[in-house]
BALOBA-1460 file (C-alpha; in Angstrom, 3 decimals):
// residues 226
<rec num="1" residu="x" x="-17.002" y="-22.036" z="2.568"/>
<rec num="2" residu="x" x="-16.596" y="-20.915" z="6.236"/>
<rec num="3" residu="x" x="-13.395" y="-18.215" z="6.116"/>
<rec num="4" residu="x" x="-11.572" y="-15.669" z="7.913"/>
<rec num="5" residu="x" x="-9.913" y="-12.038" z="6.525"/>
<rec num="6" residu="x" x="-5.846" y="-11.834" z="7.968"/>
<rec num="7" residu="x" x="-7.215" y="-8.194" z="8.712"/>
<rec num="8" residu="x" x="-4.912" y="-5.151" z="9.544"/>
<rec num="9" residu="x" x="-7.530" y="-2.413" z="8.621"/>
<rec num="10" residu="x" x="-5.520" y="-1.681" z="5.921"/>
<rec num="11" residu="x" x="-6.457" y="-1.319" z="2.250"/>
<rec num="12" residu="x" x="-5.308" y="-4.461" z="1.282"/>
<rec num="13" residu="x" x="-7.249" y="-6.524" z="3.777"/>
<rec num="14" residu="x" x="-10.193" y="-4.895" z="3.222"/>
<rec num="15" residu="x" x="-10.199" y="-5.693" z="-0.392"/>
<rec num="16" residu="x" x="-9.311" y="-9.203" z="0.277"/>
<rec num="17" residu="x" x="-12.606" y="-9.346" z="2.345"/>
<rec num="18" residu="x" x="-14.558" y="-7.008" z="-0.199"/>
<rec num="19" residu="x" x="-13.582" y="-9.737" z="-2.109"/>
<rec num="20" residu="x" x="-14.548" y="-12.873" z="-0.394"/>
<rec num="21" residu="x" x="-18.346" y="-11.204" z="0.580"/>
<rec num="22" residu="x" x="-18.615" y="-10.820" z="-3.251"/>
<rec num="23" residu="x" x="-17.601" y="-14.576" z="-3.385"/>
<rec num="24" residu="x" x="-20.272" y="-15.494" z="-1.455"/>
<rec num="25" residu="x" x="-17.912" y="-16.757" z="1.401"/>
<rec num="26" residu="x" x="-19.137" y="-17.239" z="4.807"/>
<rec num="27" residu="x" x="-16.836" y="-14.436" z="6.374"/>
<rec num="28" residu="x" x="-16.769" y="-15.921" z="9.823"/>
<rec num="29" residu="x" x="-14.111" y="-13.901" z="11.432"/>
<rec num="30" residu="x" x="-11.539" y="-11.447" z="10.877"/>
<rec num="31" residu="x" x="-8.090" y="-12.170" z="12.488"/>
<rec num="32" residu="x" x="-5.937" y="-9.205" z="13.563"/>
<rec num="33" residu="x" x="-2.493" y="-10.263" z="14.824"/>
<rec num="34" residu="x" x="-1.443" y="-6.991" z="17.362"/>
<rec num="35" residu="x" x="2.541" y="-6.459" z="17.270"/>
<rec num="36" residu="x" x="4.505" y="-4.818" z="19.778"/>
<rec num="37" residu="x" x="7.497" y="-4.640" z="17.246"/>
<rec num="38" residu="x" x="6.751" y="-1.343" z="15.522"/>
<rec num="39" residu="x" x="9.408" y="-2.771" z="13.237"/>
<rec num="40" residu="x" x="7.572" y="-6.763" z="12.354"/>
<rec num="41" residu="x" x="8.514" y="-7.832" z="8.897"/>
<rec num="42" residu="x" x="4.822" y="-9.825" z="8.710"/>
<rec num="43" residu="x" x="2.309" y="-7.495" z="10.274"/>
<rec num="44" residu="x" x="0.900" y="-4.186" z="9.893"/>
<rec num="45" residu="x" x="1.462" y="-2.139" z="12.929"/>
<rec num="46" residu="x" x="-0.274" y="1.627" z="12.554"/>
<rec num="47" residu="x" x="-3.532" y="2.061" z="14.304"/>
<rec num="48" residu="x" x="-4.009" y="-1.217" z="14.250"/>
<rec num="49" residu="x" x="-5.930" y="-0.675" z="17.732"/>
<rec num="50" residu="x" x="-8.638" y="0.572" z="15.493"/>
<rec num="51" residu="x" x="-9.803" y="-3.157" z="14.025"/>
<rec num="52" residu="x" x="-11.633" y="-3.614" z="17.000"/>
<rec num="53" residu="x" x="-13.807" y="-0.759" z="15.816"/>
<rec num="54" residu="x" x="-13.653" y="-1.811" z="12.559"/>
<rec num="55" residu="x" x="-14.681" y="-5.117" z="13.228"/>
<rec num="56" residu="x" x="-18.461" y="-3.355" z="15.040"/>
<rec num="57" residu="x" x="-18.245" y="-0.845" z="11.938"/>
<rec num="58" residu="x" x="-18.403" y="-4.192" z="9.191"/>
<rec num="59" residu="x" x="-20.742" y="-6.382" z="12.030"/>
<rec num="60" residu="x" x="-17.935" y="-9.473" z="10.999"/>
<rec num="61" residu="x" x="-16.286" y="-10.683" z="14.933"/>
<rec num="62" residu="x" x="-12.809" y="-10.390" z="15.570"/>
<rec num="63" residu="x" x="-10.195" y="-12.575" z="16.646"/>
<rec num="64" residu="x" x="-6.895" y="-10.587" z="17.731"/>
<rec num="65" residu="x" x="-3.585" y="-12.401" z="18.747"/>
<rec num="66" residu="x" x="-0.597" y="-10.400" z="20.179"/>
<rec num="67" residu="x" x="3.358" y="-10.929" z="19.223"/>
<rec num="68" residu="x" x="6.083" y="-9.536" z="19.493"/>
<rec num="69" residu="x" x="6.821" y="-9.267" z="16.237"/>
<rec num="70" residu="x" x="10.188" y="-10.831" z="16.253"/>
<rec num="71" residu="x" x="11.394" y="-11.990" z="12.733"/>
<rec num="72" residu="x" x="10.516" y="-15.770" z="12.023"/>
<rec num="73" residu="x" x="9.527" y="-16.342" z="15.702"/>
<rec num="74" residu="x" x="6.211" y="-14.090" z="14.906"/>
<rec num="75" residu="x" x="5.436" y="-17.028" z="12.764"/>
<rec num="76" residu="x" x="4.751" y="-19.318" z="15.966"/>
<rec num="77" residu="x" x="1.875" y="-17.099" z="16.762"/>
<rec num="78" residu="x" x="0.082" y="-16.707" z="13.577"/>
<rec num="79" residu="x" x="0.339" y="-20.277" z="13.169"/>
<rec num="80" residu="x" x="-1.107" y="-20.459" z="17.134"/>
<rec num="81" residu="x" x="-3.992" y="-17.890" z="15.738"/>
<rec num="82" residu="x" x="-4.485" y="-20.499" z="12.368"/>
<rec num="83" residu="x" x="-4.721" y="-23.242" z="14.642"/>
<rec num="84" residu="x" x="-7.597" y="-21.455" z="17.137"/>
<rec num="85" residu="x" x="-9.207" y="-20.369" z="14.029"/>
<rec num="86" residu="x" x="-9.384" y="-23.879" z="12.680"/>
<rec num="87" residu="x" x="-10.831" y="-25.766" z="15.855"/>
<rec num="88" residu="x" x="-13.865" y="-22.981" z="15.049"/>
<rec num="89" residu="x" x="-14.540" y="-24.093" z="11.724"/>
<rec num="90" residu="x" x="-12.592" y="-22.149" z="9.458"/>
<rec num="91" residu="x" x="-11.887" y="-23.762" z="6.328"/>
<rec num="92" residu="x" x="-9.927" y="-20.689" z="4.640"/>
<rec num="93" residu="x" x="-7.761" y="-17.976" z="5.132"/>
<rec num="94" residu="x" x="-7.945" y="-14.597" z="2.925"/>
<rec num="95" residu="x" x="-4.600" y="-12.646" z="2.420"/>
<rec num="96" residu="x" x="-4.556" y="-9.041" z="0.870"/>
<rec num="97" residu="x" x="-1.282" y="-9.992" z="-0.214"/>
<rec num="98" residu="x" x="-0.065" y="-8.395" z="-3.801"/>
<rec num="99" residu="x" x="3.167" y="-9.042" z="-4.371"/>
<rec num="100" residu="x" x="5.175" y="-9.626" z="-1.525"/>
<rec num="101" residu="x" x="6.586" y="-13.026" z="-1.632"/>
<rec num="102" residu="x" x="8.277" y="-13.051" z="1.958"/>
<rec num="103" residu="x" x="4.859" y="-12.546" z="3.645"/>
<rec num="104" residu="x" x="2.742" y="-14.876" z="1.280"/>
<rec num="105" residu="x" x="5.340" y="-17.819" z="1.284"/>
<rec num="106" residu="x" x="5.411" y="-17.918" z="5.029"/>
<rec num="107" residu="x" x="1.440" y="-17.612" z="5.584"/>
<rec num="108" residu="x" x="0.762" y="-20.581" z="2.846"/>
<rec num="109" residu="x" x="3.192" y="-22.805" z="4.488"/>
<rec num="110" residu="x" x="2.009" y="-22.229" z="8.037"/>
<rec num="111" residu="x" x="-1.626" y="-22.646" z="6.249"/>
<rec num="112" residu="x" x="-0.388" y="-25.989" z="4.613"/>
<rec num="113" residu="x" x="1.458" y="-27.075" z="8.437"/>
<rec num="114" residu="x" x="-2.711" y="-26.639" z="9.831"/>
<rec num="115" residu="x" x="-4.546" y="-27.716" z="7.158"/>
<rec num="116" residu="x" x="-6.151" y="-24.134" z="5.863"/>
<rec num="117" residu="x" x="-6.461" y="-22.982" z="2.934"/>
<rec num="118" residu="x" x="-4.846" y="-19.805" z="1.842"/>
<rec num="119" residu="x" x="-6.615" y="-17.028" z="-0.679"/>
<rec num="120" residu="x" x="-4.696" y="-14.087" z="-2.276"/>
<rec num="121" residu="x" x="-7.518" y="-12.512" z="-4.843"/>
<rec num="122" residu="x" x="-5.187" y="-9.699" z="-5.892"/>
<rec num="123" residu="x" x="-1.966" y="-11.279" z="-5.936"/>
<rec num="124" residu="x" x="0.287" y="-9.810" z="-8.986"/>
<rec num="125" residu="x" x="-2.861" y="-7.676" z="-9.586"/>
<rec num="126" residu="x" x="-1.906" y="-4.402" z="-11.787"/>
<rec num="127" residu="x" x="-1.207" y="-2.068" z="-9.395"/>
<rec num="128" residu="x" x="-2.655" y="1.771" z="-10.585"/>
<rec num="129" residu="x" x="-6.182" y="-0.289" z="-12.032"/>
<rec num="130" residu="x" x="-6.066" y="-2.057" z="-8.507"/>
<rec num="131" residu="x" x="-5.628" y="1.688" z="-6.729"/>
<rec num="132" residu="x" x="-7.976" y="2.892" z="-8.737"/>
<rec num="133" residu="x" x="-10.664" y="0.168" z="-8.040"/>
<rec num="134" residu="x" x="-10.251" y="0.883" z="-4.391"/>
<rec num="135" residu="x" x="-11.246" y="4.323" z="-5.232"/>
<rec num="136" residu="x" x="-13.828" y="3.521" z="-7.619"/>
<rec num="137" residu="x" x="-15.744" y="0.655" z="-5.568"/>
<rec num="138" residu="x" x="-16.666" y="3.355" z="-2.625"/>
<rec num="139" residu="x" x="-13.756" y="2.681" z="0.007"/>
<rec num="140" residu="x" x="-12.359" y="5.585" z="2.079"/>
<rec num="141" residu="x" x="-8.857" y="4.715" z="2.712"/>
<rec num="142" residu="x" x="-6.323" y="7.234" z="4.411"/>
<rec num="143" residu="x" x="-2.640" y="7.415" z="4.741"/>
<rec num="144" residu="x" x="-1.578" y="5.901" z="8.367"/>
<rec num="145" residu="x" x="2.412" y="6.031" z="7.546"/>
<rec num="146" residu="x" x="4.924" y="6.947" z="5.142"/>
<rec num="147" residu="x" x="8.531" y="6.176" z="4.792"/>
<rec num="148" residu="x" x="9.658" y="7.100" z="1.152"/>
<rec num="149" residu="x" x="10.968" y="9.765" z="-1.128"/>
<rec num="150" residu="x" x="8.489" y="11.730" z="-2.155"/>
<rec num="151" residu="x" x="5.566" y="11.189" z="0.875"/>
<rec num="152" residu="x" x="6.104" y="13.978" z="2.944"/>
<rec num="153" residu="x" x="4.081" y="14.884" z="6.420"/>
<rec num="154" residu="x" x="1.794" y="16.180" z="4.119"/>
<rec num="155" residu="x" x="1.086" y="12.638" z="3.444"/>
<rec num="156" residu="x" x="-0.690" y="11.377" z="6.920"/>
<rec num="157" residu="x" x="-4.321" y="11.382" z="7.192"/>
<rec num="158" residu="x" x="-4.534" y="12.362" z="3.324"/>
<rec num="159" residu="x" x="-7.718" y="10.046" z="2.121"/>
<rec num="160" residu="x" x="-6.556" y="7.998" z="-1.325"/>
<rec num="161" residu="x" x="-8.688" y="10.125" z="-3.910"/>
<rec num="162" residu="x" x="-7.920" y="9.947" z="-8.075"/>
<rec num="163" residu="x" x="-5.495" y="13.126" z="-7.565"/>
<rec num="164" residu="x" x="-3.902" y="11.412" z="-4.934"/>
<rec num="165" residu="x" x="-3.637" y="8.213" z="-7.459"/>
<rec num="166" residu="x" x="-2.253" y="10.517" z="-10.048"/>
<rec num="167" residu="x" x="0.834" y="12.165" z="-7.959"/>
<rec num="168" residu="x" x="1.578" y="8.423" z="-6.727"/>
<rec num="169" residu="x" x="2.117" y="7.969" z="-10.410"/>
<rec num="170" residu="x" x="4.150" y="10.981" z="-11.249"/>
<rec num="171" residu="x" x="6.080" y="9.842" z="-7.707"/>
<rec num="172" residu="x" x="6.698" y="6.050" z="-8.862"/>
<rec num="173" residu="x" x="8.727" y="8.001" z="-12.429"/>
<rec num="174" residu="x" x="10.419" y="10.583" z="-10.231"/>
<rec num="175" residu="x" x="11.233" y="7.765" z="-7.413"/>
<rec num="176" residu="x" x="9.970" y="4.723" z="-8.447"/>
<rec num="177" residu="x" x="7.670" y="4.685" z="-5.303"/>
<rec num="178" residu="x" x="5.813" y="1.341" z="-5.365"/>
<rec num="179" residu="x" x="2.278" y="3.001" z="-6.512"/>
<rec num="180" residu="x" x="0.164" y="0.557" z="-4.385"/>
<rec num="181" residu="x" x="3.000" y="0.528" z="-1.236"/>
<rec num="182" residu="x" x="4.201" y="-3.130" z="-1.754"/>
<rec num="183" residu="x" x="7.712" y="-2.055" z="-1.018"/>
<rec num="184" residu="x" x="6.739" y="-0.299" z="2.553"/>
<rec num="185" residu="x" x="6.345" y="3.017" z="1.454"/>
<rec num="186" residu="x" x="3.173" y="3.995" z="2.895"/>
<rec num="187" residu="x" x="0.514" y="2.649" z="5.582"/>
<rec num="188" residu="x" x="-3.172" y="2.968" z="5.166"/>
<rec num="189" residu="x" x="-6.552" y="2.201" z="6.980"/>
<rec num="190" residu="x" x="-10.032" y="2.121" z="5.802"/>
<rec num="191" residu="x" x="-12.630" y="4.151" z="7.349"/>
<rec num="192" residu="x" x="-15.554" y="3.612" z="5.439"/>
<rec num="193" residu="x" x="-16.520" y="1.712" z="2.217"/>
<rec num="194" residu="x" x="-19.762" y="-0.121" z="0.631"/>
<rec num="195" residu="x" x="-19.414" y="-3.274" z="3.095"/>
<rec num="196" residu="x" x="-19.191" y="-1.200" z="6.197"/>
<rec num="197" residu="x" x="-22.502" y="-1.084" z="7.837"/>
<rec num="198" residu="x" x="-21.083" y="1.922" z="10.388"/>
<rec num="199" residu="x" x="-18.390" y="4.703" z="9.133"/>
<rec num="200" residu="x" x="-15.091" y="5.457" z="11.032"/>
<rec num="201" residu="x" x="-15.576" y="9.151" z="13.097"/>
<rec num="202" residu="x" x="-12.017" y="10.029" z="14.091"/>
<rec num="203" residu="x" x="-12.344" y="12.896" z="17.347"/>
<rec num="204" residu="x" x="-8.481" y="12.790" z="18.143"/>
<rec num="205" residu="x" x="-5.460" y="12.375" z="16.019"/>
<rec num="206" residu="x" x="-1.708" y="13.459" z="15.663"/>
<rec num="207" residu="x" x="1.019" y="12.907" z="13.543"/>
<rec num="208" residu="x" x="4.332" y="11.611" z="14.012"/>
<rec num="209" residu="x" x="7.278" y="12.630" z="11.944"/>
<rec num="210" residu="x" x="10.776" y="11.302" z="12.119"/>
<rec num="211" residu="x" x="13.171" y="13.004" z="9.941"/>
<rec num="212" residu="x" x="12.110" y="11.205" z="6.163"/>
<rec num="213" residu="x" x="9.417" y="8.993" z="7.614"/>
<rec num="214" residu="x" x="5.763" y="9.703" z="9.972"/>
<rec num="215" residu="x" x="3.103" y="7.910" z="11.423"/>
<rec num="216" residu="x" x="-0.471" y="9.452" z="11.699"/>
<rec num="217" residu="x" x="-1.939" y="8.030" z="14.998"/>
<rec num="218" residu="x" x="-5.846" y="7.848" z="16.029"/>
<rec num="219" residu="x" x="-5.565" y="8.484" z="19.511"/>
<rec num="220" residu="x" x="-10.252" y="8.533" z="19.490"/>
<rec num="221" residu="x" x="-12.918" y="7.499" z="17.233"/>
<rec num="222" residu="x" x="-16.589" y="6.349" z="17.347"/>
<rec num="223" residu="x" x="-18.600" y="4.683" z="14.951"/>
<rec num="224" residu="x" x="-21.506" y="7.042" z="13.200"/>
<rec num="225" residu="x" x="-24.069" y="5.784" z="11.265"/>
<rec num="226" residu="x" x="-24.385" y="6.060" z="7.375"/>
């Protein structure tokens, strides 16, 4: 079946396209939907600049779509982006959606409205095995934002390792952090991983940090070869 990844770069997209290669699919595009609202209740916002590199790094094209990430209204332009993406062939959409009902809801009705079909592999997956198959199937995933008790500065640009699994845990029973981020706690982006023909070289970086909540920001980075 000819499908596209809803791709932020994240570690949730990239599993939902990990999964589809495994599927067999016919990964045709990933679609990156750019928001100007640092704030959009529907769409990753850190470093999301860097899919366009990630798109060379994992040889699949891209398709981005700006918004600006105004609640509901950003709907009108992922639906725009389904529509495109369906006058090319695409018979499916891919979602790295876990639990988050809002976001899933909205993306299979506007997937229903064009006639698309809409795929969430890990949906209501067990969170800590989930974590720790990201860890365990070779992807390099690092922390791109945090905004909970418990994630600290220290936080940005850490890479998701097993110790980092296991103080997410011991953070969920102190704060009852959501230990794979569904409830916004933390941003991440994948920089390498065993479908990425090219690996992520970040040159220039900084961090952000707001009082109880930070951004790390990849202000340069090439691709290097594995």
């Amino acid at each position: 079946m000819n499908v596209a990844v809803l791709f932020s770069g994240g570690k949730d997209s990239t599993m939902a396209l990990y999964y589809a290669l495994n599927a067999n699919e016919d990964v045709k595009y990933l679609l990156s939907m750019k928001s100007r609202n640092d704030e959009s209740y529907m769409f990753h916002v850190p470093n999301i600049h860097i899919t366009d590199l990630l798109s060379q790094a994992l040889d699949i094209p891209l398709i981005s779509a700006e918004t600006d990430g105004v609640k509901e209204e950003e709907l009108e332009d992922l639906k725009a982006a389904f529509e495109n993406l369906k006058s090319l062939g695409v018979e499916a959409i891919y979602t790295g959606a876990l639990y988050s009902v809002y976001q899933k809801s909205r993306i299979e009705k506007l997937g229903l409205e064009v006639g698309l079909e809409i795929i969430s592999p890990y949906w209501h997956v067990d969170e800590l095995e989930y974590m720790r198959e990201i860890i365990s199937s070779g992807f390099k995933i690092i922390i791109s934002g945090v905004a909970a008790w418990g994630l600290d500065e220290s936080w940005l640009g850490r890479v998701i390792d097993d110790e980092a699994i296991d103080e997410l845990v011991k953070l969920n029973e102190k704060y009852r952090i959501d230990i794979a981020f569904e409830g916004g706690e933390a941003e991440t982006l994948a920089i390498d991983g065993p479908i990425f023909k090219k690996r992520i070289k970040i040159l220039k970086d900084k961090k952000e940090w707001h009082l109880d909540s930070g951004v790390y920001i990849i202000e340069d980075a090439v691709l290097e070869e594995k």
